[in-house]
N, C-alpha and C positions, 0 to 999 in steps of 0.2 A: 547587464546585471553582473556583479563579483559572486563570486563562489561562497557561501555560509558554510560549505563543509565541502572537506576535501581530501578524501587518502592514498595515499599511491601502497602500494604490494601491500595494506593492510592485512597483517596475518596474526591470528593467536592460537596456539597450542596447547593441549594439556598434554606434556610429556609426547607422549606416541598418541594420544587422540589430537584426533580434527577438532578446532573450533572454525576457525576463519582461515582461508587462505589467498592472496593474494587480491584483495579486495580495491578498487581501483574506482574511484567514480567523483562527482562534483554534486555539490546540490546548491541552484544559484537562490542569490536573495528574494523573496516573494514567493518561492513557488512551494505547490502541495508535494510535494516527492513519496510516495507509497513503495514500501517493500514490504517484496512479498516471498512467503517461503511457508513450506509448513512445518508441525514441531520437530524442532533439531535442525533445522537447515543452517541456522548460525545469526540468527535477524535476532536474539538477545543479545547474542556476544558479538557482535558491531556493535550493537549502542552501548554497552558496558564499557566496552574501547576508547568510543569514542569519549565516553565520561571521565574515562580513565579509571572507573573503578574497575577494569583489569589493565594490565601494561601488556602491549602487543610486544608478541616475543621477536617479529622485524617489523618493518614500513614503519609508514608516519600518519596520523591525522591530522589535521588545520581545523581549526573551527574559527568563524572570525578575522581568520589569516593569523590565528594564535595557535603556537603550538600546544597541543592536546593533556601533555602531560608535565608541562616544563608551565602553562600557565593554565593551569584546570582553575583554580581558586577563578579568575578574572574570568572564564567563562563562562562558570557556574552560574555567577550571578546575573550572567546576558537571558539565559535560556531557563524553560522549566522541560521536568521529566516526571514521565506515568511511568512505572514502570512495569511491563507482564505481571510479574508478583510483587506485589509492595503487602509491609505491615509495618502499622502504627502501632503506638501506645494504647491497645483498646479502652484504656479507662476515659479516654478525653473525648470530648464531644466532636463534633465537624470543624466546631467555631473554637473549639480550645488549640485544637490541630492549626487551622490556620493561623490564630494568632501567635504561634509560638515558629511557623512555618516568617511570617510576617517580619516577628524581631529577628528572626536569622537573617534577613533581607535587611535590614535596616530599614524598613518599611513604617508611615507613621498611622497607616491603617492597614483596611484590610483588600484594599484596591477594588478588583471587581468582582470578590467575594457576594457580594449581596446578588448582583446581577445574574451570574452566574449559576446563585442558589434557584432563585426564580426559575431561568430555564429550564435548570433540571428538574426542577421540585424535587431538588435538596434538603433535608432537616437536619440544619448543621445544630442543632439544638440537643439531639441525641446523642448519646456513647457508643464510639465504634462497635463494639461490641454486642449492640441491639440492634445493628443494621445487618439489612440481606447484600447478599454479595452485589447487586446490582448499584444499591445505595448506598456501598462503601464504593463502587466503582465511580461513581459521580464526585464523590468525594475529591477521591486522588484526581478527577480529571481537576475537578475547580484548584486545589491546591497547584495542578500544573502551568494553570492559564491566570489565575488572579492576579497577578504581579504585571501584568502584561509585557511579556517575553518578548524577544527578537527573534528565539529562535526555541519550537519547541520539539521534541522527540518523544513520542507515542508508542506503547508496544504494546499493542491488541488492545487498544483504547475500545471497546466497543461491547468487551467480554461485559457478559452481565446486563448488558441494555436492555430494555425492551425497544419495538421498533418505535415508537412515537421519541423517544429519547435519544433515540439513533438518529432520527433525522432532524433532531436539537444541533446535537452532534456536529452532524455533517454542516449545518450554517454556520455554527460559531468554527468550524476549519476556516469555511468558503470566506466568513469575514475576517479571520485574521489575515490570508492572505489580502485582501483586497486593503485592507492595513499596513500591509508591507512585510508580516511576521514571515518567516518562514517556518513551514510543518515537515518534520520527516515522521511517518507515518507506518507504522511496522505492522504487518497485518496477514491472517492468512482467510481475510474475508472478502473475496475478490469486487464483490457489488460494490463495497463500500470505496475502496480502491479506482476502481472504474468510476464510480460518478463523482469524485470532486479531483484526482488526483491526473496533476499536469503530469508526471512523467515516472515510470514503473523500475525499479532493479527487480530482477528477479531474480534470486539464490534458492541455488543446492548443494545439497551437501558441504557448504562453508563457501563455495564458489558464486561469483556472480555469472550467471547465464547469458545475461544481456540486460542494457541500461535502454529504456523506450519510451518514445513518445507516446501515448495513449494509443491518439489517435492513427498515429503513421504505423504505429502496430496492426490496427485494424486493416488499414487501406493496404498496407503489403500483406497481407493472407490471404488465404482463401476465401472463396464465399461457397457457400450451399444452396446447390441452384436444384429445385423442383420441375420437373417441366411434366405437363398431361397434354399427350396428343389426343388427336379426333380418327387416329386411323392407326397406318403400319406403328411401329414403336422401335425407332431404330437406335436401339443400344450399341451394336457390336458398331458402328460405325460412330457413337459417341466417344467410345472405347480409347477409338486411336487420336484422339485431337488433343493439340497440346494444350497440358496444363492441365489437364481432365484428371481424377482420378475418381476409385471408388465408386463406380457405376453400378448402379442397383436397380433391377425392371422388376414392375409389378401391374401387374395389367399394363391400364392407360400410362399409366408413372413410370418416369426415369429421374431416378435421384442420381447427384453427381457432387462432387467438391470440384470446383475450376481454383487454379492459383494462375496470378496474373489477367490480363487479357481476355475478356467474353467474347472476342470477335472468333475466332475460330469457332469456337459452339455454336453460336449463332449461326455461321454460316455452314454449320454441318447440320442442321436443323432446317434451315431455310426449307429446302422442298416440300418438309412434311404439314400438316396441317397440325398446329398449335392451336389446344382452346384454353391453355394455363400459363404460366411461366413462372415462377414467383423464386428470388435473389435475396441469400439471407448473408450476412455477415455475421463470422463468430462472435458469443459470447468472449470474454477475457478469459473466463473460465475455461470456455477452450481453446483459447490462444495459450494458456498457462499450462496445460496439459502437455499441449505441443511442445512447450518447454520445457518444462519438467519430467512429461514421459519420455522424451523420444532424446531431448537433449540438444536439439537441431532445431533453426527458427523454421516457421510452417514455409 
């Protein structure tokens, strides 16, 4: 697969404030890509960047293998964008918004406006203006997707859903990509994140922490092991075994975090009489903590 998007030192400043600094990552053709940060972290001011509606004060973007802001016109019209805060013209209905969204495109309809309405039980029939923020939210998502893009960028696409709309949502991602589109997906809603998205950045503070596979996130962590004996409860000897941390007795119960390897645990358990055992893998939510609180992968 070729790269859809691609920055090296991407950095933008206000003056003496932080926005982004030295932002560095690929996001290839086809895939869901999710970023994740919470408010302020810098996940609007990348994609403002990368649209060009700010100019990075150093680095560079690619989108396309086009430069960012030497050809924005020619990329604009590859891609669509939701953006965190958007406001329309409230006097115009759903369907007046797209069609005028439509002629900007040179579009000779309204593409997959209709389809899209359906999904969401959209009523592009009303004036911005009389809809709840959920129902302006669908809105901007259809106006992002109708054209059918190559390449879309999402910032907290989700705000205002209810859940049956959310997991509308989530399939019309799952089939773009299975279409080929690529999604970058900005978000500080980790479930959402976790279940359709192939590969996580994670930013603080304007920095990226680490770029991850989903899954290979999971499998290098820790797990959360339970274990309930039948008799002695030998903690202090769980204590010492590598990889172990965080050993907690309570009666029968020894709770533990192992990173890497259960063989040592196991075999420092072996003597005793086990009538439980139960092996949990972090949530993302706590794989993100790990990253975010401490700074350090788990």
């Amino acid at each position: 697969m070729s790269a859809v998007i691609e920055t090296e030192r991407l950095t933008k400043r206000y003056g003496r404030t932080r926005g982004i600094e030295d932002l560095s990552f690929e996001v290839e053709r086809g895939e869901l890509f999710g970023f994740l940060g919470p408010n302020g972290a810098g996940k609007t001011t990348t994609i403002r960047t990368l649209l060009d509606l700010l100019h990075p004060t150093r680095g560079s973007a690619r989108l396309f293998g086009l430069d960012s802001h030497r050809d924005s016109r020619a990329i604009r019209a590859r891609l669509g964008n939701l953006p965190g805060e958007f406001s329309f013209d409230e006097r115009l209905t759903g369907a007046e918004l797209l069609a005028f969204f439509a002629r900007m495109r040179g579009m000779s309809g309204l593409g997959r406006a209709t389809e899209l309405a359906e999904r969401f039980e959209a009523d592009l029939s009303r004036r911005l203006k009389e809809l709840s923020r959920g129902n302006r939210q669908k809105v901007g998502l259809i106006q992002a997707l109708f054209h059918d893009p190559e390449l879309v960028l999402l910032d907290e696409p989700t705000t205002g859903l209810d859940p049956l709309k959310q997991e509308e949502f989530l399939e019309v991602c799952t089939q773009l990509r299975e279409r080929g589109a690529t999604v970058f997906l900005s978000s500080h809603e980790l479930d959402v994140v976790e279940r359709i998205c192939d590969r996580v950045g994670i930013i603080r503070a304007g920095r990226l922490v680490a770029v991850e596979d989903v899954d290979e996130m999971r499998s290098r962590a820790y797990r959360n092991v339970s274990i309930r004996f039948g008799g002695e409860v030998p903690a202090a000897a769980i204590e010492h075994v590598r990889g172990v941390a965080d050993v907690t007795a309570e009666g029968m119960f020894v709770r533990c975090r192992v990173a890497g390897s259960l063989d040592g645990l196991i075999k420092a358990i072996a003597p005793y009489r086990i009538d439980d055992l139960e092996v949990t893998r972090p949530t993302l939510e706590e794989l993100f903590l790990t990253y975010y609180g401490h700074g350090a992968q788990p």
